[in-house]
N, CA and C atoms as a LAMMPS dump frame, in Angstrom:
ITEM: TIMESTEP
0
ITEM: NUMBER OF ATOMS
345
ITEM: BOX BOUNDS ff ff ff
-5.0000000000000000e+02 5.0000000000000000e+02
-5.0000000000000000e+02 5.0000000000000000e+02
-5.0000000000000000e+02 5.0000000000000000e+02
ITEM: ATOMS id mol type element x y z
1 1 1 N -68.445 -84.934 -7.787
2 1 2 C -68.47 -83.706 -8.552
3 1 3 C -67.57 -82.682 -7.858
4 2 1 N -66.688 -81.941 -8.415
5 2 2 C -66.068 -81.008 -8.17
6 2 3 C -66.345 -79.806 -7.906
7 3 1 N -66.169 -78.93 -6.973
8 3 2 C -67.168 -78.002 -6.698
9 3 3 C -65.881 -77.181 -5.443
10 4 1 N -65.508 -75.635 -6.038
11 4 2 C -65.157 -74.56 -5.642
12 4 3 C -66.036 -73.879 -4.717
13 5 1 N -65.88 -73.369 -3.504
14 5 2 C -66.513 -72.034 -2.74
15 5 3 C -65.613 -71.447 -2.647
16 6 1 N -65.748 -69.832 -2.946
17 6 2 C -64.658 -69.05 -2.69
18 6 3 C -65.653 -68.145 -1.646
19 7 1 N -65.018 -67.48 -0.585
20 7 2 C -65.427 -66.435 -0.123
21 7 3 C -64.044 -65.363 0.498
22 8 1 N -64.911 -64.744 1.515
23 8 2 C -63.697 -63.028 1.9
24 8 3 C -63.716 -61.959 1.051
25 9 1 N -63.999 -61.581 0.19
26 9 2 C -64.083 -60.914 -0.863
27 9 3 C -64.854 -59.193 -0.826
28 10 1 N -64.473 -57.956 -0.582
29 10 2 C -65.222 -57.309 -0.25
30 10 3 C -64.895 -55.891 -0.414
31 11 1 N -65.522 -54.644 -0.058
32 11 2 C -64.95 -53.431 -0.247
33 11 3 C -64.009 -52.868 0.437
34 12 1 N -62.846 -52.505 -0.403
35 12 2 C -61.344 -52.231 0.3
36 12 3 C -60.746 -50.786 0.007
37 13 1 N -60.628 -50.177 1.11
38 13 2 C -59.638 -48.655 -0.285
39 13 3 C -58.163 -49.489 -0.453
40 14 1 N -57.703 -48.474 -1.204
41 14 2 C -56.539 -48.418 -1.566
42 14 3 C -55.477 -48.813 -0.535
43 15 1 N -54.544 -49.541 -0.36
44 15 2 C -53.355 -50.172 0.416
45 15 3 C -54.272 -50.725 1.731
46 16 1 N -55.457 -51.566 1.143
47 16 2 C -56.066 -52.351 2.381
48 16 3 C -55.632 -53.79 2.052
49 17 1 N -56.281 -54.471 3.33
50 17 2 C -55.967 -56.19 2.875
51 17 3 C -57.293 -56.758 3.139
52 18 1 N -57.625 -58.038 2.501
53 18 2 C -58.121 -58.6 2.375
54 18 3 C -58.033 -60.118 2.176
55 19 1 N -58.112 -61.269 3.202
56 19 2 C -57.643 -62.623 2.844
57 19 3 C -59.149 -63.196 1.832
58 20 1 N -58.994 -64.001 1.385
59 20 2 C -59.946 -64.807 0.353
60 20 3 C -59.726 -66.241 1.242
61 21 1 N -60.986 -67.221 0.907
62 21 2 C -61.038 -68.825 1.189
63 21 3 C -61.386 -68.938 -0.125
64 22 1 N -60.894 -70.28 0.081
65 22 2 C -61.468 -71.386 -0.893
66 22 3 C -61.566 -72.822 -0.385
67 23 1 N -62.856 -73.586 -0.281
68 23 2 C -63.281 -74.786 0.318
69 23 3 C -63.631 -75.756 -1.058
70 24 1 N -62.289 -76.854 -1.379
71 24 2 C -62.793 -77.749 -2.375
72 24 3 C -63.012 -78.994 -1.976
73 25 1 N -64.082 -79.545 -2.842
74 25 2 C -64.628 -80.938 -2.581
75 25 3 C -65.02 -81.89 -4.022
76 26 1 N -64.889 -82.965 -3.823
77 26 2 C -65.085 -83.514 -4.744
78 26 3 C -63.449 -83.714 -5.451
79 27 1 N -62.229 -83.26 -5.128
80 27 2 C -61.09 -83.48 -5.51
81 27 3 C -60.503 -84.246 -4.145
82 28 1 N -59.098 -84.856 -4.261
83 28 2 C -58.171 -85.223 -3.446
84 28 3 C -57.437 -84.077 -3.43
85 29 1 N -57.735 -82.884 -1.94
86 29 2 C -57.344 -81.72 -2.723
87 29 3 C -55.609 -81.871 -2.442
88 30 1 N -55.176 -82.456 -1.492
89 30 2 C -54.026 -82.335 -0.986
90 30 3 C -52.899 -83.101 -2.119
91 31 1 N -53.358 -83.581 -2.893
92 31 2 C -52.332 -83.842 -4.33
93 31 3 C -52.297 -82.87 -4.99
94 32 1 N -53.052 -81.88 -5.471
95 32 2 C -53.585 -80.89 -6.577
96 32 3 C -52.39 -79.886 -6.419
97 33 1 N -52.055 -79.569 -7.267
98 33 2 C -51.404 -77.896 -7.522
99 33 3 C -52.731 -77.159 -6.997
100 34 1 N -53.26 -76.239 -6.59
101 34 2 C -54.212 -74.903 -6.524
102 34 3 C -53.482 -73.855 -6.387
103 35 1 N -54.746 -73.109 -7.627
104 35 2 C -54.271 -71.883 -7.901
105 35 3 C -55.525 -70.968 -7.968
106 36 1 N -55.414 -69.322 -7.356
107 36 2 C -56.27 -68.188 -7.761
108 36 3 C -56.404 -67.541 -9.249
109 37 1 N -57.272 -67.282 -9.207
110 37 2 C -57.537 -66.836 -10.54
111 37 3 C -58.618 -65.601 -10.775
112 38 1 N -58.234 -64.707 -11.292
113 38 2 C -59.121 -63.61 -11.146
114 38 3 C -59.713 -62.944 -12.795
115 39 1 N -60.887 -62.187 -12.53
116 39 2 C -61.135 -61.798 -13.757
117 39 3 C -62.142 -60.148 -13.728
118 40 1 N -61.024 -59.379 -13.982
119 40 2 C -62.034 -58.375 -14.113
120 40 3 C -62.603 -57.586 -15.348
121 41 1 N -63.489 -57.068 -15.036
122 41 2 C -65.254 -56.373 -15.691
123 41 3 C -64.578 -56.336 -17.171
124 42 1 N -64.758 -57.144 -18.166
125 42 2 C -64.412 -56.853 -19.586
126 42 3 C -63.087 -57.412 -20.006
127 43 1 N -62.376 -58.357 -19.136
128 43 2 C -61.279 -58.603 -19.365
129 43 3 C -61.445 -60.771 -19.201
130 44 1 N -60.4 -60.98 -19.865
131 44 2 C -60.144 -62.599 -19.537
132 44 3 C -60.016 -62.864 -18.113
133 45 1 N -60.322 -64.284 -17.774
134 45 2 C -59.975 -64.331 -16.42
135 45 3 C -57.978 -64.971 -16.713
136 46 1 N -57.225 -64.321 -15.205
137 46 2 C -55.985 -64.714 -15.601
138 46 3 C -55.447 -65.035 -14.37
139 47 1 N -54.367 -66.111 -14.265
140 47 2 C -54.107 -66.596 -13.178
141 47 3 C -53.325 -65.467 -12.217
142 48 1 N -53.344 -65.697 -10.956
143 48 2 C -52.853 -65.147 -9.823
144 48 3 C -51.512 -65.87 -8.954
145 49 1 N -51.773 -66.897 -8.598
146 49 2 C -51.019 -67.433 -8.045
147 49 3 C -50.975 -68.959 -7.625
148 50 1 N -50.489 -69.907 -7.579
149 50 2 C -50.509 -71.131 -7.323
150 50 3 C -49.354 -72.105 -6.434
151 51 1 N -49.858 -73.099 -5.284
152 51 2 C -49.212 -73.44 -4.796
153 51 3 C -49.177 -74.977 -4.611
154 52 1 N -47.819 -75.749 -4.691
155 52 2 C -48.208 -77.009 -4.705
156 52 3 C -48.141 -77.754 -3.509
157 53 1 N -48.469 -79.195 -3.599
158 53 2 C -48.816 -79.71 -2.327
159 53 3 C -47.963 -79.618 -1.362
160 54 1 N -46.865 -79.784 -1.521
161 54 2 C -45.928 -79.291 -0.87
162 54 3 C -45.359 -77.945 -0.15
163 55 1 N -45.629 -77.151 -0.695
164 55 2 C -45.934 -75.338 -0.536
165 55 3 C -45.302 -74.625 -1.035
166 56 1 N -44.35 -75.21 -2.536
167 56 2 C -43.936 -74.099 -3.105
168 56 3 C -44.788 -73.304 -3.722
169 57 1 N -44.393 -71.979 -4.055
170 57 2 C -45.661 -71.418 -4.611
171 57 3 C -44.869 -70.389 -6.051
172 58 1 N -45.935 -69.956 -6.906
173 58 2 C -45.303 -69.052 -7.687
174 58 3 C -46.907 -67.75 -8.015
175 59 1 N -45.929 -66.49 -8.677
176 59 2 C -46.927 -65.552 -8.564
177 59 3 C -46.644 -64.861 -10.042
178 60 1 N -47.842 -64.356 -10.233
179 60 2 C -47.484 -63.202 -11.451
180 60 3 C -47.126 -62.015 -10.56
181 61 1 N -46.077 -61.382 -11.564
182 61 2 C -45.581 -60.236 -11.46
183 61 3 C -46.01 -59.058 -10.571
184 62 1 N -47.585 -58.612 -10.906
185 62 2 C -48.192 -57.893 -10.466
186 62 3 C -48.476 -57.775 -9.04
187 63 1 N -48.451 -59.385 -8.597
188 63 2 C -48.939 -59.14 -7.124
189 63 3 C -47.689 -59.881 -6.234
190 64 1 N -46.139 -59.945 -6.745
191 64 2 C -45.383 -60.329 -5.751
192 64 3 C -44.902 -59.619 -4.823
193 65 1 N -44.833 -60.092 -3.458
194 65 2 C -44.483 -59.09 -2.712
195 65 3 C -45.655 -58.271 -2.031
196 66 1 N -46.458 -58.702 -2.479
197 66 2 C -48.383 -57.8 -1.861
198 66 3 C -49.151 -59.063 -1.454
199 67 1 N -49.142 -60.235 -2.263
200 67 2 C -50.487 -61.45 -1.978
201 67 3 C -49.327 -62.485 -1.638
202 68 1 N -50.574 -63.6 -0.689
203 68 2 C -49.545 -64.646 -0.324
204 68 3 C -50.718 -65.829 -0.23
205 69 1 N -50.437 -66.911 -0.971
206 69 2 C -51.173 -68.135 -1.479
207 69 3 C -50.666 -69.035 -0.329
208 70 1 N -51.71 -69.458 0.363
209 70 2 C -51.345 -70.967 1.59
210 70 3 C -52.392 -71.832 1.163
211 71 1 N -52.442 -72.92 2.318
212 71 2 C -53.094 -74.093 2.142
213 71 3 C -53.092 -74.74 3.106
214 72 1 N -54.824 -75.477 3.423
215 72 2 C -54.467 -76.343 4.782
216 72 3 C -55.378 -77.471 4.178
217 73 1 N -54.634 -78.362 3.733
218 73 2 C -54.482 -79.597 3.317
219 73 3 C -55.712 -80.464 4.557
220 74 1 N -55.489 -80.633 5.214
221 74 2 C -56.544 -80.887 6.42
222 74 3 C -58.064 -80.41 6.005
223 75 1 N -58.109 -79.35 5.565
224 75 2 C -59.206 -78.496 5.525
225 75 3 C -59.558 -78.408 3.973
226 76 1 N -59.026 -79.298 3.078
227 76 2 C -59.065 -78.617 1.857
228 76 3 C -59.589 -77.202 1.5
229 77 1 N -58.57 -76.454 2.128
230 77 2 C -58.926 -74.893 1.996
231 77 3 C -57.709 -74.37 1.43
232 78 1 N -58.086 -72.975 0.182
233 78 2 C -56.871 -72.542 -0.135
234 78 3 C -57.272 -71.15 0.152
235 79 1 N -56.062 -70.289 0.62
236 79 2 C -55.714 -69.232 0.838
237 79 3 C -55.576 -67.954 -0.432
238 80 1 N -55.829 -66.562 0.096
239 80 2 C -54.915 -65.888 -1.058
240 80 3 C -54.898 -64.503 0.336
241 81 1 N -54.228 -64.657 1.476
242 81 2 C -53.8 -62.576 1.622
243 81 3 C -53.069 -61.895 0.44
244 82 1 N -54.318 -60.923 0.63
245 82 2 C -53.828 -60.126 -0.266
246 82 3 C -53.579 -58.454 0.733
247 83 1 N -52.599 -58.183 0.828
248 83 2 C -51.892 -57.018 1.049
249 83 3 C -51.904 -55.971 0.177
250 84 1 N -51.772 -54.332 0.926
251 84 2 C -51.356 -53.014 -0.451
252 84 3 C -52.473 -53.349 -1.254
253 85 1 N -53.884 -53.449 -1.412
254 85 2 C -54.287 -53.338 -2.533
255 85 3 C -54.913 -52.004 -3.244
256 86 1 N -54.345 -52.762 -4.613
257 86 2 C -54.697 -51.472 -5.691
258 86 3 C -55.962 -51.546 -6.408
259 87 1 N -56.188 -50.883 -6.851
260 87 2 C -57.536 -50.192 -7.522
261 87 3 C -57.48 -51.649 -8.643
262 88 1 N -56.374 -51.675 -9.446
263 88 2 C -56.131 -52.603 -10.4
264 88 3 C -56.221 -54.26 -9.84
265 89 1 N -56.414 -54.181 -8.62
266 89 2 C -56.321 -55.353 -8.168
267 89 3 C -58.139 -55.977 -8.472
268 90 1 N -59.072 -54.827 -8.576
269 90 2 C -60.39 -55.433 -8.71
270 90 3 C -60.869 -56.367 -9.704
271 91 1 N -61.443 -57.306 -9.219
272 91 2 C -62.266 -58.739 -10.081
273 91 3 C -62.134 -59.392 -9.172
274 92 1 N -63.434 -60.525 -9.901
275 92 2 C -63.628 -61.293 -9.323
276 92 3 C -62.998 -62.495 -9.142
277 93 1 N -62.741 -63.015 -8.308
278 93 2 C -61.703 -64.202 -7.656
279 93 3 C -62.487 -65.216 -7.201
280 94 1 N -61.319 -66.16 -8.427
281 94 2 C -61.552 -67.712 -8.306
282 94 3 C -60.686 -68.497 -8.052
283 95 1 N -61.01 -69.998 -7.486
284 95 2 C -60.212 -71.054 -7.196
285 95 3 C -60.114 -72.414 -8.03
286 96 1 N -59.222 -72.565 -8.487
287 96 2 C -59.27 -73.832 -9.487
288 96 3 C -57.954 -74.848 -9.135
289 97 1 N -57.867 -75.848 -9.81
290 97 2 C -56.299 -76.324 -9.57
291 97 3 C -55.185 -75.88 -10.376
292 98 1 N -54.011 -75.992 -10.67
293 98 2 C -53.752 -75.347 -11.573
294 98 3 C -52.644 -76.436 -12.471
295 99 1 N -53.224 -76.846 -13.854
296 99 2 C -53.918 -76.288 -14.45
297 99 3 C -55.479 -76.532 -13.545
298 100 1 N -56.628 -75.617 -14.248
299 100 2 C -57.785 -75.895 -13.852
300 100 3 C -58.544 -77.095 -14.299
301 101 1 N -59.658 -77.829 -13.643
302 101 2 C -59.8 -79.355 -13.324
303 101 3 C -60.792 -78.653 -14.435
304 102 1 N -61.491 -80.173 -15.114
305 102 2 C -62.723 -79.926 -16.637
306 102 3 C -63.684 -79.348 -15.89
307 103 1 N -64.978 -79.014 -16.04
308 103 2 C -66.453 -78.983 -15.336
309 103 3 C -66.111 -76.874 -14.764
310 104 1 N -67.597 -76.908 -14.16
311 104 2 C -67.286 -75.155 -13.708
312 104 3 C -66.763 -75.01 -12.877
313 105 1 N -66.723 -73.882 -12.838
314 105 2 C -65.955 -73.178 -11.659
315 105 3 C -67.16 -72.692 -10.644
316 106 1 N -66.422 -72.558 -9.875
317 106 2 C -67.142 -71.697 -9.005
318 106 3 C -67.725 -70.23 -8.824
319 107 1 N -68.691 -69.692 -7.827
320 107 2 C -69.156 -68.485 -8.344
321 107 3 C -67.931 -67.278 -7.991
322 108 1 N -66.787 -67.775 -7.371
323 108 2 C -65.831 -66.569 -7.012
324 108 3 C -66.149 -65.645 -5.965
325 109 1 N -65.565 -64.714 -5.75
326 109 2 C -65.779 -63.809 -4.622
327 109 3 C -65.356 -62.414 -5.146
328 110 1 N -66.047 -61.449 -4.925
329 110 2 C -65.838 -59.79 -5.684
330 110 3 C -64.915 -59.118 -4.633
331 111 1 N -63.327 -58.48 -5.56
332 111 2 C -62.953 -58.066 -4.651
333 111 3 C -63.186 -56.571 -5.042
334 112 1 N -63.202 -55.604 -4.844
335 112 2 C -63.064 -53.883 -5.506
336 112 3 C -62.39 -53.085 -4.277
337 113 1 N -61.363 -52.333 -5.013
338 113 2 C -60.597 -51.807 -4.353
339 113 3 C -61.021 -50.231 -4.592
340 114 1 N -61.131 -49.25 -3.679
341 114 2 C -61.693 -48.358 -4.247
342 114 3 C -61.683 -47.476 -3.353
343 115 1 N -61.5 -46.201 -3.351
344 115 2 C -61.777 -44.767 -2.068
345 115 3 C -62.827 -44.051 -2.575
């Protein structure tokens, strides 16, 4: 069974950082594309960023240049520093593959950015 933990997730002001984990099991994670995925209060959840086994990576718009997606293949653990964060950066953050694998997700990790 497939099964996401995300943690790191927590209260930040404005232009703080914050790294995120993610511990997957139940996949071969070191083949997988993984990717973050976030969703905040009233909105769809929408992807963030994703990196493949290899370590290229790609980002939406919003957070290039601020967040940075790694991976330790060893550890099936995925990364997200996130740098500069903005107010707009708040929701909750998840880990999936990308695309995302069938079955749930995980419970995510709350980030809120806020003074």
């Amino acid at each position: 069974q497939v099964q996401f933990v995300e943690s790191g997730g927590g209260l930040v002001q404005p232009g703080g950082s914050l790294r995120l984990s993610c511990t997957a099991s139940g996949i071969v994670f070191g083949v997988y594309v993984m990717g973050w995925y976030r969703q905040a209060p009233g909105e769809q959840r929408e992807f963030v960023a994703a990196i493949q086994s290899g370590g290229g990576t790609n980002y939406i718009d919003s957070v290039k240049g601020r967040f940075t997606i790694s991976r330790d293949n060893a550890k099936n653990t995925l990364y997200l520093q996130m740098n500069s964060l903005k107010p707009a950066d708040t929701a909750v953050y998840f880990c999936n593959s990308f695309p995302p694998v069938a079955g749930p997700w995980g419970q995510g990790t709350q980030v809120t950015v806020s003074s």
